[in-house]
Backbone as JSON Lines, residues from 0, in Angstrom:
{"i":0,"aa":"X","n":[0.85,-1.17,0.0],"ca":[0.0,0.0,0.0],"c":[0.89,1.23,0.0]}
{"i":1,"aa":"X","n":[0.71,2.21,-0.57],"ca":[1.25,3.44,-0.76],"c":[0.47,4.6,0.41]}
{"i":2,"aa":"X","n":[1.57,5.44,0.8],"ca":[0.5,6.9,2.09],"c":[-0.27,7.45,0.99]}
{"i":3,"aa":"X","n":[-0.05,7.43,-0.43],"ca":[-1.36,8.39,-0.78],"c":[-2.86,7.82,-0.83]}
{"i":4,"aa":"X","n":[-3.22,6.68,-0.86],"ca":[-4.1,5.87,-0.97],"c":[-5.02,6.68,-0.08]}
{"i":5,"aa":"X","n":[-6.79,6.41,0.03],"ca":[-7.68,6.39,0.48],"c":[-7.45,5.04,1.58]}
{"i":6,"aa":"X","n":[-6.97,5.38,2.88],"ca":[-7.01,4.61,3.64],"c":[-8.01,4.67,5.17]}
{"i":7,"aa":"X","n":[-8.16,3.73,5.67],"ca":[-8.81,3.52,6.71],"c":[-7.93,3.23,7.9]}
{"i":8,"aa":"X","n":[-8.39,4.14,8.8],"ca":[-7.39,3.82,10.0],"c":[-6.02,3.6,9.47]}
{"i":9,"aa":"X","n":[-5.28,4.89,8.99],"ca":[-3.86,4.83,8.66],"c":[-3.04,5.74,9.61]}
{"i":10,"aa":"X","n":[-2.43,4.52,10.43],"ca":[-1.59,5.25,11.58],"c":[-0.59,4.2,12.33]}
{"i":11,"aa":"X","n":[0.42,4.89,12.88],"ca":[0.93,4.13,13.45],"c":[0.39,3.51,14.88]}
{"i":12,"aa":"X","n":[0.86,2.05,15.5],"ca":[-0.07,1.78,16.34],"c":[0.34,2.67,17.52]}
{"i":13,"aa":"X","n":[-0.22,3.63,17.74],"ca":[0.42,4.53,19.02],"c":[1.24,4.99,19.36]}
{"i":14,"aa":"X","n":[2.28,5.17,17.95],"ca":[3.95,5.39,18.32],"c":[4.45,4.5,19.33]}
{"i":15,"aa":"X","n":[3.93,3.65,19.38],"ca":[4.56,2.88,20.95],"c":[4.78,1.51,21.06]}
{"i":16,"aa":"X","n":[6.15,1.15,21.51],"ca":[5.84,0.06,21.05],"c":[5.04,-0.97,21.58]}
{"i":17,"aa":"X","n":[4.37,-2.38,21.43],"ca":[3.36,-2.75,22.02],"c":[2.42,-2.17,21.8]}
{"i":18,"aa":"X","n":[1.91,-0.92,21.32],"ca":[0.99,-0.25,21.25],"c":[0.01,-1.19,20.46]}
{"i":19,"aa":"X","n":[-1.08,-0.6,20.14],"ca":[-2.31,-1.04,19.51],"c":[-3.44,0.33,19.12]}
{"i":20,"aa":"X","n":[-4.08,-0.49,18.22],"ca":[-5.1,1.04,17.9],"c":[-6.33,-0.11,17.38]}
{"i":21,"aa":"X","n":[-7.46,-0.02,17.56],"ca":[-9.24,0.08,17.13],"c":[-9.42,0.47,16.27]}
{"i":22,"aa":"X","n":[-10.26,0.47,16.04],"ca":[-11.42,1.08,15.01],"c":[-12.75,0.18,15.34]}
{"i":23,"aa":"X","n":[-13.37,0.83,16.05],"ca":[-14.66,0.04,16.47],"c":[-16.09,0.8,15.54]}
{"i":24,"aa":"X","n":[-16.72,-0.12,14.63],"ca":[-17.9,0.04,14.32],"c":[-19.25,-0.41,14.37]}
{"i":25,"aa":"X","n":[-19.82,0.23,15.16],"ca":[-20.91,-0.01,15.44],"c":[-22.12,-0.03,14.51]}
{"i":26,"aa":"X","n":[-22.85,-0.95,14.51],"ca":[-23.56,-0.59,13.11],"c":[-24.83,-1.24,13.61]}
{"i":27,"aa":"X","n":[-25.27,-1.16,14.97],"ca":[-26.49,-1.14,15.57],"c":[-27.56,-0.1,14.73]}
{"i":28,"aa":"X","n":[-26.97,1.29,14.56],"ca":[-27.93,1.73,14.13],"c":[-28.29,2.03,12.46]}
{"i":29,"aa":"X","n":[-27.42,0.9,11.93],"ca":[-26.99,1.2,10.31],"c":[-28.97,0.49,9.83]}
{"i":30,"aa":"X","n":[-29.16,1.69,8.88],"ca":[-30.9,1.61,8.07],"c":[-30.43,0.71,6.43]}
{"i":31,"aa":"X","n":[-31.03,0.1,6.31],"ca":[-31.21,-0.54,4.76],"c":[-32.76,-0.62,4.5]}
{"i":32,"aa":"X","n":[-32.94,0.35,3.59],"ca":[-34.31,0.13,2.89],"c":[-35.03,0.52,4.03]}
{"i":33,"aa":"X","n":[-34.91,1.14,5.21],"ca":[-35.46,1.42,6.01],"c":[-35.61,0.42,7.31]}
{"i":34,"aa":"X","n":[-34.79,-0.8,7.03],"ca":[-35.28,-1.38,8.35],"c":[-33.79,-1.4,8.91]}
{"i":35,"aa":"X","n":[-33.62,-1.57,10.23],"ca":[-32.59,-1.57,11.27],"c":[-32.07,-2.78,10.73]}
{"i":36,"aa":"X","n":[-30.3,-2.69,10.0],"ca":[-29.19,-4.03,9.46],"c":[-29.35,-4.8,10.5]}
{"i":37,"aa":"X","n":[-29.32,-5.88,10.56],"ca":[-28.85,-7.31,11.07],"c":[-28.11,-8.45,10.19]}
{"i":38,"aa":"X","n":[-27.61,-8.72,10.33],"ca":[-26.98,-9.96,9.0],"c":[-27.9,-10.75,9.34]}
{"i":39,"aa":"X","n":[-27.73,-11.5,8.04],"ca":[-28.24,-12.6,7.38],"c":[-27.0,-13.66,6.29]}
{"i":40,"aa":"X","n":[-27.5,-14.68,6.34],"ca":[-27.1,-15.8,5.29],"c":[-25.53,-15.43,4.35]}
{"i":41,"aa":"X","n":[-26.2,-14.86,3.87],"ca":[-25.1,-14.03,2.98],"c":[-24.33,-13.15,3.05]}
{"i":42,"aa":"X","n":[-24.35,-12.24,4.34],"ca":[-23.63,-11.35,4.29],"c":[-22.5,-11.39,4.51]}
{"i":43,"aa":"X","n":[-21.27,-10.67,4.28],"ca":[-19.85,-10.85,4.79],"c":[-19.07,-9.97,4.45]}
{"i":44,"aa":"X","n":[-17.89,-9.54,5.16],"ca":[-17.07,-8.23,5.34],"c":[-15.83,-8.73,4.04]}
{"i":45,"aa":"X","n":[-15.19,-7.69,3.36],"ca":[-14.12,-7.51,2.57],"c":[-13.42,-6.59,3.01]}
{"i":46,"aa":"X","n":[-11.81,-6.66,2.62],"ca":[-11.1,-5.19,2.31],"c":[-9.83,-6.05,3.07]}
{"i":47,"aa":"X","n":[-8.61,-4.83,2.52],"ca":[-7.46,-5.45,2.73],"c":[-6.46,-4.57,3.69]}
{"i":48,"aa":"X","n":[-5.77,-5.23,4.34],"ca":[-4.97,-4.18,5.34],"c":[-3.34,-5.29,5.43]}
{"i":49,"aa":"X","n":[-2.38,-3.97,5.7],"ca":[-0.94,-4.02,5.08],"c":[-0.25,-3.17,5.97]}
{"i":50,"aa":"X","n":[1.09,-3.11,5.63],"ca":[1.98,-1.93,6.11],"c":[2.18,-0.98,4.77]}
{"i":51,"aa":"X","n":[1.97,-0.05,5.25],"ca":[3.01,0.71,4.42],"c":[4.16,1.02,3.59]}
{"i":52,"aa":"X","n":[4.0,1.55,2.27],"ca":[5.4,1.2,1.71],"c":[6.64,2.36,2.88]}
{"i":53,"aa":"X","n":[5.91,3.33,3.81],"ca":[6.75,4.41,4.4],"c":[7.29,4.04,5.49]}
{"i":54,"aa":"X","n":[6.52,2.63,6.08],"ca":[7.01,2.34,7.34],"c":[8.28,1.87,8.01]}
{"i":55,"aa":"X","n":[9.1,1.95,7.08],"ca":[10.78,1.5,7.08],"c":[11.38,3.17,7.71]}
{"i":56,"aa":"X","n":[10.99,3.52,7.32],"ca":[11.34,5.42,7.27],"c":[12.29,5.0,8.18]}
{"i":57,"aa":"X","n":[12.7,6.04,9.32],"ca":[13.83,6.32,9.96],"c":[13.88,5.4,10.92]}
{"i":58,"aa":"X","n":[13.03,4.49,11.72],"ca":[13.44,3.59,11.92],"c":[13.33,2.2,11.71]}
{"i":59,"aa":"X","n":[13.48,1.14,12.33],"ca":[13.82,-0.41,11.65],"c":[12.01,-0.7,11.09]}
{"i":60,"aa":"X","n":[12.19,-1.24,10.27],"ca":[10.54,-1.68,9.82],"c":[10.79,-2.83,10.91]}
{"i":61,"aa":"X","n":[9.35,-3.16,11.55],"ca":[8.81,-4.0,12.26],"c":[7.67,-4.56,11.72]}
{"i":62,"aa":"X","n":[7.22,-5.13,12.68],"ca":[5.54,-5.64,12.01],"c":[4.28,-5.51,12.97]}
{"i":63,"aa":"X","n":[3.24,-6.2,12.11],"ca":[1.84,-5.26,12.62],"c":[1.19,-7.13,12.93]}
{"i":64,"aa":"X","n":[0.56,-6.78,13.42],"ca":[-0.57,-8.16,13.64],"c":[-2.04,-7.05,13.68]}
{"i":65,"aa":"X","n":[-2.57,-8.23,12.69],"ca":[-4.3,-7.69,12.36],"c":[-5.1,-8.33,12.72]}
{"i":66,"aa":"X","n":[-6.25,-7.9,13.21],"ca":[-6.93,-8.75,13.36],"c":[-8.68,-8.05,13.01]}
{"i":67,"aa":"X","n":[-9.91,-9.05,12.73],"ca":[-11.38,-8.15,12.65],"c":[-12.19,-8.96,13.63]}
{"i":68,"aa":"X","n":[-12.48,-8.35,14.34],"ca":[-13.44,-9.26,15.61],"c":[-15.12,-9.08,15.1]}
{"i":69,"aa":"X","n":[-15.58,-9.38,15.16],"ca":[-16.73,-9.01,15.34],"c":[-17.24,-9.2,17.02]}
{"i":70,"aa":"X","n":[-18.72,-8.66,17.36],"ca":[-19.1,-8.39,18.47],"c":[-20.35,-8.59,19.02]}
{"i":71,"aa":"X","n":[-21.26,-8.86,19.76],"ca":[-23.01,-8.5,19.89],"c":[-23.34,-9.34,21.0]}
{"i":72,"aa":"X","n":[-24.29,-8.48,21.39],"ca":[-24.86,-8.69,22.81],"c":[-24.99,-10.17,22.88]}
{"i":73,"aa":"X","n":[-24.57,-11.12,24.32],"ca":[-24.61,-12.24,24.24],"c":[-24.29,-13.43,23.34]}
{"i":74,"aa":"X","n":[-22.84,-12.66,22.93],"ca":[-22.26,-13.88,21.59],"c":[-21.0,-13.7,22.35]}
{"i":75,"aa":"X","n":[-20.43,-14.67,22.14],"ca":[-18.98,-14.11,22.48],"c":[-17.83,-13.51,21.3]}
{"i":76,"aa":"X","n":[-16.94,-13.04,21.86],"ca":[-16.43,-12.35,20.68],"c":[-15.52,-13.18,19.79]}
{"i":77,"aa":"X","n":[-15.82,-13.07,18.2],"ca":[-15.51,-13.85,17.3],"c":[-14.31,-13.02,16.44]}
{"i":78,"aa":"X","n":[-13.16,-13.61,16.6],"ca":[-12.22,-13.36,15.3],"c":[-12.52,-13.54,14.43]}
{"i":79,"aa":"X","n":[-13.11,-12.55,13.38],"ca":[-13.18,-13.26,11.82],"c":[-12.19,-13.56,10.84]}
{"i":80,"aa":"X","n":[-11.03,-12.56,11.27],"ca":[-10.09,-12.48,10.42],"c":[-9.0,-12.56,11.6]}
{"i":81,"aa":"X","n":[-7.57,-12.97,11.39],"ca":[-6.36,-12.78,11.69],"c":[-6.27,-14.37,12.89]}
{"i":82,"aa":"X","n":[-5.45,-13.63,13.86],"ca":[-4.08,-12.78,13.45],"c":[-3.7,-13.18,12.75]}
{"i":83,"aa":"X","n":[-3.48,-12.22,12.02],"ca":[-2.12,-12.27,10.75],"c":[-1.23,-10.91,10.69]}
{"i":84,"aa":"X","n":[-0.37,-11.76,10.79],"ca":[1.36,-10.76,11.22],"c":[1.81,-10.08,9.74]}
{"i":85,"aa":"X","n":[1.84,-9.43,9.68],"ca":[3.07,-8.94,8.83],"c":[3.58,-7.69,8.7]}
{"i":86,"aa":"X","n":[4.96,-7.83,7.86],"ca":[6.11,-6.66,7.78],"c":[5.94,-5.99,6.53]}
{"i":87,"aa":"X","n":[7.06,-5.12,6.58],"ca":[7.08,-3.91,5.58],"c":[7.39,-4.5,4.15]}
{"i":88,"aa":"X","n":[7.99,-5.78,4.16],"ca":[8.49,-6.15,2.84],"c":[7.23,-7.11,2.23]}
{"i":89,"aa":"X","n":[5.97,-7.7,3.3],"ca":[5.2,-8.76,2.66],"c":[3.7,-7.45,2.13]}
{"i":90,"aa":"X","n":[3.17,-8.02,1.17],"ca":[2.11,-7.35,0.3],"c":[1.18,-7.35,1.42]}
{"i":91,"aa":"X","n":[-0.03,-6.37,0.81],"ca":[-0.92,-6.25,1.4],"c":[-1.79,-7.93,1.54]}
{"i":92,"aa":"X","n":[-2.55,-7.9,2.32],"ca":[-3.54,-9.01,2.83],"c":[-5.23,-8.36,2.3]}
{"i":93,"aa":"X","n":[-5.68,-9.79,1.64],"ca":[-7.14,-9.65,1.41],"c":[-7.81,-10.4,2.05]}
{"i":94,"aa":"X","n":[-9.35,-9.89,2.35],"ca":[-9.83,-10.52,3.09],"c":[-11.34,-10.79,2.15]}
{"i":95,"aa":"X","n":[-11.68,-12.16,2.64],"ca":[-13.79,-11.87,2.01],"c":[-14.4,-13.03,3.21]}
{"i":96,"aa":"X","n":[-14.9,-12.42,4.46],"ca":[-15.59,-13.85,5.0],"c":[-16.56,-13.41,5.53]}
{"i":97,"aa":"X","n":[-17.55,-14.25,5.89],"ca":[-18.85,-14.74,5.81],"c":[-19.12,-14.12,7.57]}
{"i":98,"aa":"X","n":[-20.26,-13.77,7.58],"ca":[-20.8,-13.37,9.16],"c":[-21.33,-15.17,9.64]}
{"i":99,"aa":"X","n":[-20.66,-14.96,10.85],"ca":[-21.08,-16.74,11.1],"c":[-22.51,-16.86,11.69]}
{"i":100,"aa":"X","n":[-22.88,-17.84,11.52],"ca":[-24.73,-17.88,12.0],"c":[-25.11,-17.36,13.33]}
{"i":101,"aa":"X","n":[-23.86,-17.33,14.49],"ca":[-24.43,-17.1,15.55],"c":[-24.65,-15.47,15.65]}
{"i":102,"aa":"X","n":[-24.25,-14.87,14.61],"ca":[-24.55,-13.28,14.89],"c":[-25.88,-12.81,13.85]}
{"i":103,"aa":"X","n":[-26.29,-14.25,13.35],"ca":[-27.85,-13.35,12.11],"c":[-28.74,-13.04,12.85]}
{"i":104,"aa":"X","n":[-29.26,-11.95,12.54],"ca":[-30.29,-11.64,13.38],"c":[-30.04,-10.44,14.5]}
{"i":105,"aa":"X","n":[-28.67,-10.36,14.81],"ca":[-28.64,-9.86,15.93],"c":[-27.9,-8.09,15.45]}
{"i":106,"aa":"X","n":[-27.66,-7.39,16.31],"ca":[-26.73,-5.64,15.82],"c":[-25.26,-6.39,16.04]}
{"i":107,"aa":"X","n":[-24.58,-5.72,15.32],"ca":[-23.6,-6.09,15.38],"c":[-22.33,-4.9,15.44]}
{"i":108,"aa":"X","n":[-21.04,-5.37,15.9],"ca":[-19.9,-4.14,16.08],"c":[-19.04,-5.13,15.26]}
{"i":109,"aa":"X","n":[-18.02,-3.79,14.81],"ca":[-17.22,-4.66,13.9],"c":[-15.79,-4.5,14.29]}
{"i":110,"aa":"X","n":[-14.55,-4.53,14.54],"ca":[-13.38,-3.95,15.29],"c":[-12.59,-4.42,14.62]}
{"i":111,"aa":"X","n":[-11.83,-3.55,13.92],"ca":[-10.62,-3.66,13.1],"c":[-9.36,-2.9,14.2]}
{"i":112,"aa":"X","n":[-8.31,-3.92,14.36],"ca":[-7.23,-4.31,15.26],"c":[-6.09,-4.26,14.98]}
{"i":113,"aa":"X","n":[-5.12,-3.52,15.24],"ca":[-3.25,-3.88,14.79],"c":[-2.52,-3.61,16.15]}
{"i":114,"aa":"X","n":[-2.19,-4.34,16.61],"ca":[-1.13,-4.9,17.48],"c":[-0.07,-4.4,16.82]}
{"i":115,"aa":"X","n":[1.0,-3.25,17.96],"ca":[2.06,-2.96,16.62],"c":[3.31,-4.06,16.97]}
{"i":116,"aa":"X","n":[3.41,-5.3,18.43],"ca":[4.21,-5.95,18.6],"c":[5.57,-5.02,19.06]}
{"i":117,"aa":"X","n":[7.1,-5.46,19.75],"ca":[7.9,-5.08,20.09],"c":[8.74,-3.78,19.27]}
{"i":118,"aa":"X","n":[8.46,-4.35,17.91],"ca":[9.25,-3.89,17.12],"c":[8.75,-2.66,16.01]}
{"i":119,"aa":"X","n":[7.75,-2.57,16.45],"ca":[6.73,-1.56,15.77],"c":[5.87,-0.46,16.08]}
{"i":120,"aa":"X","n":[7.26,0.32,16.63],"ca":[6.89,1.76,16.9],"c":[6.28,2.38,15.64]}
{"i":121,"aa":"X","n":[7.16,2.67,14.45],"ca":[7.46,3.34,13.6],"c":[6.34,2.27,12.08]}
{"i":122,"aa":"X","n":[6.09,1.55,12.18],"ca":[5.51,1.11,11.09],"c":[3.94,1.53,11.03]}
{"i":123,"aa":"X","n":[3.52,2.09,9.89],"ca":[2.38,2.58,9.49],"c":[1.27,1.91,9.02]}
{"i":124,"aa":"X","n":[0.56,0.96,9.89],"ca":[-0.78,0.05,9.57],"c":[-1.65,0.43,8.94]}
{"i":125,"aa":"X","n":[-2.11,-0.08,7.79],"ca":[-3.41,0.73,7.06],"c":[-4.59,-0.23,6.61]}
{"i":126,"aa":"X","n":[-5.89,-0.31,6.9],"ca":[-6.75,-0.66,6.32],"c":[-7.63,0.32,5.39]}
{"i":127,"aa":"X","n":[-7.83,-0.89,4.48],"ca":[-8.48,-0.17,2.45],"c":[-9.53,-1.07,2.06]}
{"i":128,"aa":"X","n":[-10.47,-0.2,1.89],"ca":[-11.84,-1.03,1.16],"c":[-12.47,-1.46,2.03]}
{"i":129,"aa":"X","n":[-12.97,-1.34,3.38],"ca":[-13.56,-2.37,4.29],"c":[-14.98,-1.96,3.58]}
{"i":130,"aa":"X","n":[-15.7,-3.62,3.63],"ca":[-16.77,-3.13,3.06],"c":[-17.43,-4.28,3.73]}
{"i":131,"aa":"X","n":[-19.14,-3.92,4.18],"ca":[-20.28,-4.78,4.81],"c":[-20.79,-4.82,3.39]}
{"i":132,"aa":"X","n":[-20.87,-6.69,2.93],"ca":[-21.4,-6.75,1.6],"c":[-22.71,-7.41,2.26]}
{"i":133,"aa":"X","n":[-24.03,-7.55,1.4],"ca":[-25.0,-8.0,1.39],"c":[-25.39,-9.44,-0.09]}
{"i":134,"aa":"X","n":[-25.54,-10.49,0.32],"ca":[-25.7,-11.26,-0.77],"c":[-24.34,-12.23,-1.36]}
């Protein structure tokens, strides 16, 4: 991924190392066609998240661990995606998976995650394209 891109949550994880950063979405109150979203059958999240081509900059490139949880009242919380680790030299990561049955029906939060690990003050985590597909 390149810094000029249209990115999502593009930052380092807290300048710190160990740090971490969220992105929590709530989409309790998201309208389709007028009725209050809940998944169903078909639905499922896309989009891809990477390091940066900048994150080498002045100091050592490190790496990021990702992760997408999903969330909802009385489910427990589900990794959909990750962990998956990676550094400044491996490509971006795609994602396409499925909302699992125990959340149809219900509101849901969505939490996109980077762990910046020991070594990853300085590396620049970015998620691109996240998208709630229908069908």
């Amino acid at each position: 991924m390149t810094h000029g891109e249209e990115l999502l949550l593009y930052t380092a994880p807290n300048n710190d190392r160990n740090g971490y950063i969220e992105g929590v979405y709530d989409l309790s109150d998201l309208t389709i066609y007028g009725k209050k979203y809940t998944p169903g059958k078909l639905d499922h999240i896309s989009g891809k998240f990477g390091l940066t081509a900048d994150s080498d900059g002045i100091f050592n490139c490190g790496s990021a661990t990702f992760n997408v949880i999903l969330k909802s009242k009385d489910v427990p919380d589900f990794v959909l995606v990750g962990p998956t680790t990676l550094n400044c030299k491996d490509v971006a990561s795609s994602f396409d998976v499925f909302i699992p049955p125990e959340f149809y029906g219900k509101p849901i939060t969505v939490v996109l995650r980077v762990d910046a690990g020991s070594s990853g003050i300085a590396d620049h985590a970015a998620w691109k394209d996240v998208a709630l597909l229908r069908g």
